[in-house]
C-alpha positions as CSV (number, residue, x, y, z in Angstrom):
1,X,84.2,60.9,126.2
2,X,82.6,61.1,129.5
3,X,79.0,63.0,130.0
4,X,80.5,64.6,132.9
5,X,84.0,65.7,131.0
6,X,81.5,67.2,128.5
7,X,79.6,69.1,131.0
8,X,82.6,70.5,132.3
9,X,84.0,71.7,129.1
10,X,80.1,73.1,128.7
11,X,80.6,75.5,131.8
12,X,83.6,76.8,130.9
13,X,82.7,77.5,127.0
14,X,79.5,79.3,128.7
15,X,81.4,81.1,131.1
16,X,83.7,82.8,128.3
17,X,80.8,82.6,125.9
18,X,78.5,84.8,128.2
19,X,81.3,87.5,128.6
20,X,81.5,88.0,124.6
21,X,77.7,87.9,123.7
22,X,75.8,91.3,124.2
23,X,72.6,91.6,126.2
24,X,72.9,89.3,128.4
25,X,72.1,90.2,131.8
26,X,70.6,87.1,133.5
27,X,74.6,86.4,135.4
28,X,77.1,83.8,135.3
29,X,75.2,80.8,136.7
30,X,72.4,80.7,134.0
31,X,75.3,81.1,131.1
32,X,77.4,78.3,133.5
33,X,73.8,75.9,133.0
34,X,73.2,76.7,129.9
35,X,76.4,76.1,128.5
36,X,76.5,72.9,129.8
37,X,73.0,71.8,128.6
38,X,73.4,73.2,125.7
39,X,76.6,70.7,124.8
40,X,75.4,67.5,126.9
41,X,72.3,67.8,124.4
42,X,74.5,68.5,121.5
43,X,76.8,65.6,122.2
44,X,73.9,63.4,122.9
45,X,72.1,64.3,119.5
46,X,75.4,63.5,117.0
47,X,75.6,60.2,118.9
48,X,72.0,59.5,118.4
49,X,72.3,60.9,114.9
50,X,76.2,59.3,113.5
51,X,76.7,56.6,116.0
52,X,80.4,56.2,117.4
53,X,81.4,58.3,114.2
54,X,81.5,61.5,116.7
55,X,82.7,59.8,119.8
56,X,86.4,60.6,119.9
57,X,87.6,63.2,122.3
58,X,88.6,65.5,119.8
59,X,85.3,65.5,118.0
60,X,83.4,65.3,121.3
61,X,84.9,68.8,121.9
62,X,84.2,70.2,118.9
63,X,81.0,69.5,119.3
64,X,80.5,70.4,122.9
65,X,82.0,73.5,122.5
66,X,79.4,74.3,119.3
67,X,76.7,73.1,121.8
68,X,77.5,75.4,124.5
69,X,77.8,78.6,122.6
70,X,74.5,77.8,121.2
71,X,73.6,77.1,124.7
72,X,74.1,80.6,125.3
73,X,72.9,82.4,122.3
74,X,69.5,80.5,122.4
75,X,69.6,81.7,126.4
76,X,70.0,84.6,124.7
77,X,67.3,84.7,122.5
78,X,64.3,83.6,124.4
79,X,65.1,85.7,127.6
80,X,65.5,88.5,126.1
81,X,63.9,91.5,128.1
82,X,60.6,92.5,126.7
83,X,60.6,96.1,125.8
84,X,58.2,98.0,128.0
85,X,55.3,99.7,125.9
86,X,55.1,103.5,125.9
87,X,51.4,104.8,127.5
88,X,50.1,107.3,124.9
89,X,49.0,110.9,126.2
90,X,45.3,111.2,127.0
91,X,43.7,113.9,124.1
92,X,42.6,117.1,126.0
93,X,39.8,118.3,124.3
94,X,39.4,121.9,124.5
């Protein structure tokens, strides 16, 4: 399957994938990106890994479709906003 057919598949499983996964307020082009990096690189990695064992469309899909959710959920995970630390009360001392 082509790299490009693989990337395409990638947007649209990060487009759906960044409606259903919570927290996520970075918008639709970063969840668009990272869905389709996240299953170029997964495709890429189970033909470096199995050879032409994974190269059929159907598995290709699979796979890219794995790859772009966890695309997303890593997105996710390491953008997460920071929570802001809560300033302590000066002591009065009386």
């Amino acid at each position: 399957m082509s790299y490009l057919l693989v990337a395409v598949i990638g947007l649209v499983v990060g487009f759906v994938a960044g409606i259903y996964i919570k927290g996520d307020e970075m918008g639709v082009g970063v969840n668009l990106a990272a869905g389709a990096v996240g299953a170029v690189v997964a495709v890429v990695l189970t033909r470096l890994v199995s050879g032409e064992m994974f190269a059929g469309y159907v598995m290709s899909t699979l796979v890219s479709t794995a790859g772009a959710v966890g695309g997303v959920f890593a997105k996710v995970q390491i953008m997460k906003p920071k929570p802001k630390p809560v300033p302590v009360r000066a002591r009065v001392r009386r």
